[in-house]
N, C-alpha and C positions, 0 to 999 in steps of 0.2 A: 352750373350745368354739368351734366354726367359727361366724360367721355369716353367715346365707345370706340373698344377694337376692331376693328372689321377687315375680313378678308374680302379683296376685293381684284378679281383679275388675277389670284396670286401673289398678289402684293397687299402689305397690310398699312392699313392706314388708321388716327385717331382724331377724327374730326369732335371739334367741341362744338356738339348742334344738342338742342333742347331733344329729349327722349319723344314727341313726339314729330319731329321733322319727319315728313315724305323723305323716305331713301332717294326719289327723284330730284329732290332739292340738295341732298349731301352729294352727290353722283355730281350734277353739275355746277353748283352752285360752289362747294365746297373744296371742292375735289379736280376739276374742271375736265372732268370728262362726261361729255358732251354729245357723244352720237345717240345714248339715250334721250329721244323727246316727249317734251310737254304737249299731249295732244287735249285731252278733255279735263282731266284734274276728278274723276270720278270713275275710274279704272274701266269706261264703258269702251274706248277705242284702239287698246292696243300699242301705241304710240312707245307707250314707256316700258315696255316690255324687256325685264332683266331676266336670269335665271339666279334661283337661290335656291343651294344644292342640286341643281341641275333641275329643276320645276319652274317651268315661266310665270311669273308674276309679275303685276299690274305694280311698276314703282310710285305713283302718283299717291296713292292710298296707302301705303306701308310704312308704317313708322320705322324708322331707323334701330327703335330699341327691337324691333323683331327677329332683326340679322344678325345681332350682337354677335353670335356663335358660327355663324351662317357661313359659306364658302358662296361671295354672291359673284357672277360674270356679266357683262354689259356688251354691248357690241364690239367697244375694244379691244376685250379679251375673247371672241370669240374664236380668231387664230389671228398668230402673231404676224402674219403677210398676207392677209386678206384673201387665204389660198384653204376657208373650209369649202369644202362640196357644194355647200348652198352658195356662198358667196361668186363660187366661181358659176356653178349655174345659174345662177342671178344674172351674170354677166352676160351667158352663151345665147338664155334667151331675148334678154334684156328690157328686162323688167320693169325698173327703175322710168316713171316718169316723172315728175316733179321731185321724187326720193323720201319725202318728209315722212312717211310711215316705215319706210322699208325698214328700218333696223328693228323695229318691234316685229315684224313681218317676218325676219329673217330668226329673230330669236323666238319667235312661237314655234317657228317650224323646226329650228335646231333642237330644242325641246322631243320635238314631235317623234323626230328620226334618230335621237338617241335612244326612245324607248320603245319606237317602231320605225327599224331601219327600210321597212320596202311597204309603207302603208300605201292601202287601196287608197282609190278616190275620194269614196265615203269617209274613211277615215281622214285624208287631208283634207276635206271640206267643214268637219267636226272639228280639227284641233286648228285651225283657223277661223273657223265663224265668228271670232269676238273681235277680229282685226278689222279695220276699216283701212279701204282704200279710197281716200276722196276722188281718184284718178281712175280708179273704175278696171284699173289693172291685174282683176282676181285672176282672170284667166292664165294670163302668164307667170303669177306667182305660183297658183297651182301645178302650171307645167313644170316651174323652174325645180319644184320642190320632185314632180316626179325623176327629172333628168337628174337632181343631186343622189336620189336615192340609189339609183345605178352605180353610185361614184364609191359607194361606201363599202 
C-alpha cells in the first residue's frame, strides 16, 4: 500500500490506507478526527463536508490519492477555540438542533464567505442547497451565516 502525505489542519500526517480510501475514512477512521460525518456515502448530503485548498468538498467520495498535494481542513482546523465568525454565530443564533449536519453546514458556508464575504440571500441559499438539514433548521443556518458575515 502507497503512503500518502497529507497536509491536514496544518499538520502533516502519513496514513498507510489503500489509494482509493474515501479521505472520510482516513479523516476518521485513521486519523481520528471525527467531527467530519458520515451522512450518505454518495456526496448527496453534505455531512462530510471538508475544505481542500479552501474549496468545500464532499469527503465520502474522494479518494485519499486526490489530496496527496492538497492543504485539506476539517471542522477541527476550522479555528483553533471554536471562535471563527460562523461558529460563534452559530451559537448567537442557535442553530444547532440535534448537531449531526452542522459541521458540514458550517464548512459549506465557511467556504462561502471566504470567497464571498457579505453574500446576498440568493447567494447563501445557492452555496448551501446541497446541504441537508434532517431537523429542518435552514432558517437559522441561513441567519447564522448572514450575522457571521457582519463579523468579518
Amino acid at each position: 500500500m502507497p503512503i500518502f502525505k497529507l497536509s491536514i489542519n496544518g499538520k502533516q500526517y502519513q496514513p498507510d490506507v489503500a489509494e482509493d480510501t474515501p479521505l472520510l475514512w482516513v479523516l476518521r477512521d485513521h486519523l481520528g478526527l471525527v467531527g467530519t460525518k458520515y451522512g450518505c456515502g454518495i456526496a448527496q448530503c453534505g455531512a462530510c463536508t471538508v475544505h481542500v485548498n479552501g474549496t468545500a468538498v464532499r469527503s465520502c467520495v474522494l479518494p485519499v490519492s486526490a489530496v496527496k498535494n492538497s492543504a485539506v481542513t476539517t471542522i477541527e482546523g476550522l479555528s483553533a477555540n471554536g471562535d471563527h465568525p460562523l461558529q460563534t454565530a452559530w451559537d448567537e443564533v442557535d442553530v444547532a438542533q440535534c448537531g449531526y449536519c452542522q459541521a458540514g453546514q458550517l464548512m459549506t458556508a465557511a467556504a462561502l464567505l471566504k470567497k464571498n464575504p457579505h453574500p446576498s440571500a440568493e447567494e447563501i441559499n445557492n452555496a448551501m442547497q446541497g446541504n441537508i438539514c434532517r431537523c429542518g433548521a435552514y432558517h437559522r443556518i441561513h441567519e447564522a451565516i448572514k450575522v457571521a458575515s457582519k463579523k468579518i
